[in-house]
PyMOL CGO cylinders between C-alpha atoms (Angstrom):
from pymol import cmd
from pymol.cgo import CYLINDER

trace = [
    CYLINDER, -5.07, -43.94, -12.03, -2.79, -44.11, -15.02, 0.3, 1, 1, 1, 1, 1, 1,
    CYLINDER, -2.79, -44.11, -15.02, 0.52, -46.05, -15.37, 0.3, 1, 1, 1, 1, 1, 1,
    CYLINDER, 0.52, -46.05, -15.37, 2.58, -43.22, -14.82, 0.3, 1, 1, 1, 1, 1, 1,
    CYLINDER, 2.58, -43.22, -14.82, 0.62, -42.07, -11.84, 0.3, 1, 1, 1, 1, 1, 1,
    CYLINDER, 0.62, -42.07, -11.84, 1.10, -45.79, -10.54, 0.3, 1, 1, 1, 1, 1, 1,
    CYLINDER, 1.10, -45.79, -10.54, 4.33, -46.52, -11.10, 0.3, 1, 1, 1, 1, 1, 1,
    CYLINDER, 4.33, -46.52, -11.10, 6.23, -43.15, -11.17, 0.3, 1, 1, 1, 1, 1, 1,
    CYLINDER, 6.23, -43.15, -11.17, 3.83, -40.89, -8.88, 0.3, 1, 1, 1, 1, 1, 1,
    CYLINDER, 3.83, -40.89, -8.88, 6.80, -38.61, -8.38, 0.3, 1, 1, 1, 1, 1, 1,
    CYLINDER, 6.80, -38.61, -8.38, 6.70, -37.06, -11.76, 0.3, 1, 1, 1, 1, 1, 1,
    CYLINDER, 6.70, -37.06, -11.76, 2.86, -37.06, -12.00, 0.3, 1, 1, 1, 1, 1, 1,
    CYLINDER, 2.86, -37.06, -12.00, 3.11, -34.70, -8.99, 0.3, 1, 1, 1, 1, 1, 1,
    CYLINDER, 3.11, -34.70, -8.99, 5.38, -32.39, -11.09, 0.3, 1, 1, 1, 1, 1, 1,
    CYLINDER, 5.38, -32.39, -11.09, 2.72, -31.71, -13.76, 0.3, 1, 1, 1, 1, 1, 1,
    CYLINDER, 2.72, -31.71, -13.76, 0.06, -30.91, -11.11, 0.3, 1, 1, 1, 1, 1, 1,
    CYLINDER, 0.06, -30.91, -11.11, 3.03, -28.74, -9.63, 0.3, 1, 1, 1, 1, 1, 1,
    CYLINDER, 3.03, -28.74, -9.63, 3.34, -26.50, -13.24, 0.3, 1, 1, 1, 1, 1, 1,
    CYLINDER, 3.34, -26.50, -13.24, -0.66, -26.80, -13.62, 0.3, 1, 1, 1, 1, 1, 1,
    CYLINDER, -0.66, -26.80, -13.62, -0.52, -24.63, -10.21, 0.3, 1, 1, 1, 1, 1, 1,
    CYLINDER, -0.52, -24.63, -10.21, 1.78, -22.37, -11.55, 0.3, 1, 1, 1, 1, 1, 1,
    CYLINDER, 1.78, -22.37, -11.55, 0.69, -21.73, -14.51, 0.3, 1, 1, 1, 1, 1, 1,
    CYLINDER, 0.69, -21.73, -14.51, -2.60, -20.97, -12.76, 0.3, 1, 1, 1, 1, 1, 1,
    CYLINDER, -2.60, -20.97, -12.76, -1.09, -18.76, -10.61, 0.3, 1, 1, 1, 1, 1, 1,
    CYLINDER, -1.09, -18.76, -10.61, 1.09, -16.94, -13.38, 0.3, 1, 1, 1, 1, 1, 1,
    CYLINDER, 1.09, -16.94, -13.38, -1.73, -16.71, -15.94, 0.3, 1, 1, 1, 1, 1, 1,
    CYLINDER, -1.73, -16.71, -15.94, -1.45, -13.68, -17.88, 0.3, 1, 1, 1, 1, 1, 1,
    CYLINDER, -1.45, -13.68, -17.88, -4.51, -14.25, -20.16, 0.3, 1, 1, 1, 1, 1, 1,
    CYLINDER, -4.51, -14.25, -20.16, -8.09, -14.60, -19.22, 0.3, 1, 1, 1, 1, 1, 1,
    CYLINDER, -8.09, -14.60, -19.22, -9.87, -17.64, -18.00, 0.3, 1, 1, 1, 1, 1, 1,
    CYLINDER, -9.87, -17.64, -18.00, -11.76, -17.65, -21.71, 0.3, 1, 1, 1, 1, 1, 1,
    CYLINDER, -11.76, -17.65, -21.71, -8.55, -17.59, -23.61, 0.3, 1, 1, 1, 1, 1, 1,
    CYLINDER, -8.55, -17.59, -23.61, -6.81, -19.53, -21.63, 0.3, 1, 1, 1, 1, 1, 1,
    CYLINDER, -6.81, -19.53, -21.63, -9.48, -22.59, -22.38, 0.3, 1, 1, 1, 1, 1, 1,
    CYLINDER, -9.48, -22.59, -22.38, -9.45, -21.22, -26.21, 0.3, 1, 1, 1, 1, 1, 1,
    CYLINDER, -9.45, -21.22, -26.21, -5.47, -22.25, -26.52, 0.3, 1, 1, 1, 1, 1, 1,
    CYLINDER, -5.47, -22.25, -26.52, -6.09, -25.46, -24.16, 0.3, 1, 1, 1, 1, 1, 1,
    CYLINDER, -6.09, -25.46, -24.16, -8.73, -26.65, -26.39, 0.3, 1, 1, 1, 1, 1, 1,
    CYLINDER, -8.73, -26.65, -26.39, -6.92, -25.85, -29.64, 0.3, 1, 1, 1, 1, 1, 1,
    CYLINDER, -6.92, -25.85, -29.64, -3.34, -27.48, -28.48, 0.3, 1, 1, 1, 1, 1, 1,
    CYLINDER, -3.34, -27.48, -28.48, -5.95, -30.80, -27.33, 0.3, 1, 1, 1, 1, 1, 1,
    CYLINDER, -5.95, -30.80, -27.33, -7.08, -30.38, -31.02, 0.3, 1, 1, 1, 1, 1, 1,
    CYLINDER, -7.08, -30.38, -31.02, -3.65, -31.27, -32.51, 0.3, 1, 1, 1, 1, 1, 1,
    CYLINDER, -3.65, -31.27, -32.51, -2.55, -33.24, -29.74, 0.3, 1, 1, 1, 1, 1, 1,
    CYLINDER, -2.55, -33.24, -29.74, -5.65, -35.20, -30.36, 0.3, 1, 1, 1, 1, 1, 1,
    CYLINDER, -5.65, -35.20, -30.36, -6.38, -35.81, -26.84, 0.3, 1, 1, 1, 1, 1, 1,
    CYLINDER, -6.38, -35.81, -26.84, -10.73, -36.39, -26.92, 0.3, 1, 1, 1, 1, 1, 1,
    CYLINDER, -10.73, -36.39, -26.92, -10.79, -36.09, -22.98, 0.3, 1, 1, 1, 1, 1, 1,
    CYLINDER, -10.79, -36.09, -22.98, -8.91, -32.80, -23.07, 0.3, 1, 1, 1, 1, 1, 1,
    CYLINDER, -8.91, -32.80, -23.07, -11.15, -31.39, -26.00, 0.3, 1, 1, 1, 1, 1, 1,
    CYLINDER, -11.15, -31.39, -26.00, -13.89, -32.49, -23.73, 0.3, 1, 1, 1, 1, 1, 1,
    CYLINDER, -13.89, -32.49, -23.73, -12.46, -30.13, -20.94, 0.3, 1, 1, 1, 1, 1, 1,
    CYLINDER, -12.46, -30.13, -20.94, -11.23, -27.13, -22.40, 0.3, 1, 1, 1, 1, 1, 1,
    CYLINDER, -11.23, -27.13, -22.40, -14.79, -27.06, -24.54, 0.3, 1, 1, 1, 1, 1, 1,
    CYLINDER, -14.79, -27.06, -24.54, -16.80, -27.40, -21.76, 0.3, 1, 1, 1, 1, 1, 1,
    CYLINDER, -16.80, -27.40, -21.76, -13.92, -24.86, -19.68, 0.3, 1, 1, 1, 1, 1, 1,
    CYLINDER, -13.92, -24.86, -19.68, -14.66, -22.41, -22.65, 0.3, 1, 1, 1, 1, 1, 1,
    CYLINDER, -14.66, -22.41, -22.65, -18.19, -22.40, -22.24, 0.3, 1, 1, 1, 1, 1, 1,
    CYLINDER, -18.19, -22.40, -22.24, -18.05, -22.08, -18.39, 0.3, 1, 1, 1, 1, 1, 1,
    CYLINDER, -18.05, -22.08, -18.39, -15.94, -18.95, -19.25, 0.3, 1, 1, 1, 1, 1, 1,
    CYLINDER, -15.94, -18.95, -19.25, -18.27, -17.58, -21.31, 0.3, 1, 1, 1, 1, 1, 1,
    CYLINDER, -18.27, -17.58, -21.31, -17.70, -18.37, -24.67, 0.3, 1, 1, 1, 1, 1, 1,
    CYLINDER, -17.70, -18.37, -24.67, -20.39, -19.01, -26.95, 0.3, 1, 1, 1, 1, 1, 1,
    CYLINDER, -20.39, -19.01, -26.95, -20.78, -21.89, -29.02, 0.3, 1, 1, 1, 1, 1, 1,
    CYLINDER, -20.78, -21.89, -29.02, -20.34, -20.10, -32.21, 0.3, 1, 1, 1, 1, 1, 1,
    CYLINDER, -20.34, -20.10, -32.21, -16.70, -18.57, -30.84, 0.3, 1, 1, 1, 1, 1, 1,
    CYLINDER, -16.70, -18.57, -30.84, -16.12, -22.32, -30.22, 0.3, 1, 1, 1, 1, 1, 1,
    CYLINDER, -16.12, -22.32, -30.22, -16.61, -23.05, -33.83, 0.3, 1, 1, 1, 1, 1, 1,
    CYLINDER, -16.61, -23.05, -33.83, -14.40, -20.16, -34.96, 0.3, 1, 1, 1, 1, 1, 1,
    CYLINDER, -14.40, -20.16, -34.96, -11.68, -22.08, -32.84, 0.3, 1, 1, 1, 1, 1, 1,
    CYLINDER, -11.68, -22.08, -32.84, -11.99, -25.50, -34.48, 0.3, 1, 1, 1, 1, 1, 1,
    CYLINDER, -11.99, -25.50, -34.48, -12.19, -24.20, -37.86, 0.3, 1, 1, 1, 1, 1, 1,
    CYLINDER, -12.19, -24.20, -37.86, -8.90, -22.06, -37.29, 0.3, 1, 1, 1, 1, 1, 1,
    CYLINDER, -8.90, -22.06, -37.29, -7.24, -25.18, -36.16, 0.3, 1, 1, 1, 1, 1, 1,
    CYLINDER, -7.24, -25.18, -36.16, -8.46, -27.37, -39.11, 0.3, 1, 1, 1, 1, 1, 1,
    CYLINDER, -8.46, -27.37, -39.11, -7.45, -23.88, -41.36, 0.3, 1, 1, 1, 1, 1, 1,
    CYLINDER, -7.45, -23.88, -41.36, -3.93, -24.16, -39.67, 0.3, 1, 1, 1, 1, 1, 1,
    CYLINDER, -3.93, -24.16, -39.67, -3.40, -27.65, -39.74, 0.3, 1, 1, 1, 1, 1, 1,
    CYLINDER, -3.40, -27.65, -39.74, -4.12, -27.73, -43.33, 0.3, 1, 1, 1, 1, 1, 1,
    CYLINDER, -4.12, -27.73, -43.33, -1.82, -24.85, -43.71, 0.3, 1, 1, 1, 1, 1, 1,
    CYLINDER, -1.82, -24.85, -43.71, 0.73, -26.97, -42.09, 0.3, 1, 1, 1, 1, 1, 1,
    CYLINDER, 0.73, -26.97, -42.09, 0.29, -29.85, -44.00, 0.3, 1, 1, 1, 1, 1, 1,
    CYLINDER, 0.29, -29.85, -44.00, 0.49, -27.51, -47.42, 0.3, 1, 1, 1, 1, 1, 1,
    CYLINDER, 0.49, -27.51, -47.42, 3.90, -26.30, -46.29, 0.3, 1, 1, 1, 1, 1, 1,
    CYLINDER, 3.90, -26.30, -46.29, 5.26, -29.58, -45.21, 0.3, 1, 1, 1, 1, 1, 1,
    CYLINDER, 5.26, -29.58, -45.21, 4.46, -31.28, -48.26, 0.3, 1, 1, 1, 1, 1, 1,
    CYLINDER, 4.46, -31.28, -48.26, 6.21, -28.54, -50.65, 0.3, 1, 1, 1, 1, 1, 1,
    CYLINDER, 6.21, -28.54, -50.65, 9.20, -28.99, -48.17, 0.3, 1, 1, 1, 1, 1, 1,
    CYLINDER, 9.20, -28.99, -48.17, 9.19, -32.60, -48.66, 0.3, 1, 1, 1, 1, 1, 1,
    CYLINDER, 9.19, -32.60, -48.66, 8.94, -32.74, -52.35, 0.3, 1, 1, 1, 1, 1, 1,
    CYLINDER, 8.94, -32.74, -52.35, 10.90, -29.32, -53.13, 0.3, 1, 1, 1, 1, 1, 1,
    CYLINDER, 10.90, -29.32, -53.13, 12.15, -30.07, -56.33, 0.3, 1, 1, 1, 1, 1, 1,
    CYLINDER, 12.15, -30.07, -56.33, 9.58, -32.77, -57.72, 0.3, 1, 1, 1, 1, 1, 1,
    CYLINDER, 9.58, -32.77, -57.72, 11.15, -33.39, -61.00, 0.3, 1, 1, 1, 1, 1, 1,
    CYLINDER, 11.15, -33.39, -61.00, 14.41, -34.33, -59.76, 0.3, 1, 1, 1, 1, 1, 1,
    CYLINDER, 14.41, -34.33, -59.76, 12.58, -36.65, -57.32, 0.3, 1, 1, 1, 1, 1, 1,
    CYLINDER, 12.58, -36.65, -57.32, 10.64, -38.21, -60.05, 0.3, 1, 1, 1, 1, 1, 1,
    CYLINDER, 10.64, -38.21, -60.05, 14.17, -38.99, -61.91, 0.3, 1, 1, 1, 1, 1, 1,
    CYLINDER, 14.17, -38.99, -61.91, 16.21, -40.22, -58.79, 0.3, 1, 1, 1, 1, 1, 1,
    CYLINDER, 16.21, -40.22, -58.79, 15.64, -43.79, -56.86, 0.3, 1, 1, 1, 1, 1, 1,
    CYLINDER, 15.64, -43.79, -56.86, 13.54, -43.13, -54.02, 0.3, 1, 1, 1, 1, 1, 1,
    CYLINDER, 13.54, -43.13, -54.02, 13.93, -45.40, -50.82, 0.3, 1, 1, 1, 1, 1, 1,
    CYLINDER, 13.93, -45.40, -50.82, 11.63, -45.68, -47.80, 0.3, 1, 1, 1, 1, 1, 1,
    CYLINDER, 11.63, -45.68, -47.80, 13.85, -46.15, -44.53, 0.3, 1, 1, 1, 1, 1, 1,
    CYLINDER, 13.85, -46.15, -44.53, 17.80, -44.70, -44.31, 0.3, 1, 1, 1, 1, 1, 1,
]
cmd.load_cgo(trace, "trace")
């Protein structure tokens, strides 16, 4: 049992409500439905729920070289992400380089 789930049971009962709904609602197949779990666990960085939703995807029939294709499209992503972000952040590098730069506020 987790700290939440100690201490504040109430809204740990509310996630296992949506999880049911969400089941219930699914509009995608059990396979794809463990593809987006296990890439969202990816960047969320959660090990136990890349444990699940790989061995989910499996269960559902995908094969370990679909599973692949999934991490590597999340690493391609991510480092899409990051290639944007940083072109954001520095936009206009040379003025950057001639202005006083400060760390916090």
């Amino acid at each position: 049992m987790n700290f939440i789930e100690k201490f504040f049971p109430e809204f740990s009962e509310k996630f296992k409500e949506i999880d049911l709904m969400y089941e219930k609602q699914r509009f995608v197949d059990e396979k794809t439905y463990q593809y987006l779990c296990l890439a969202i666990a990816i960047k969320g960085r959660s090990a136990p729920c890349v444990r699940k939703h790989f061995k989910g995807a499996v269960l559902a029939g995908a094969k370990l070289e679909e599973i692949a294709y999934i991490f590597a499209l999340v690493e391609r992503e991510s480092a899409g992400n990051d290639d944007c972000w940083i072109n954001d952040v520095l936009g206009d590098y040379d003025a950057l380089l001639r202005s006083e730069v400060k760390c916090c506020g």
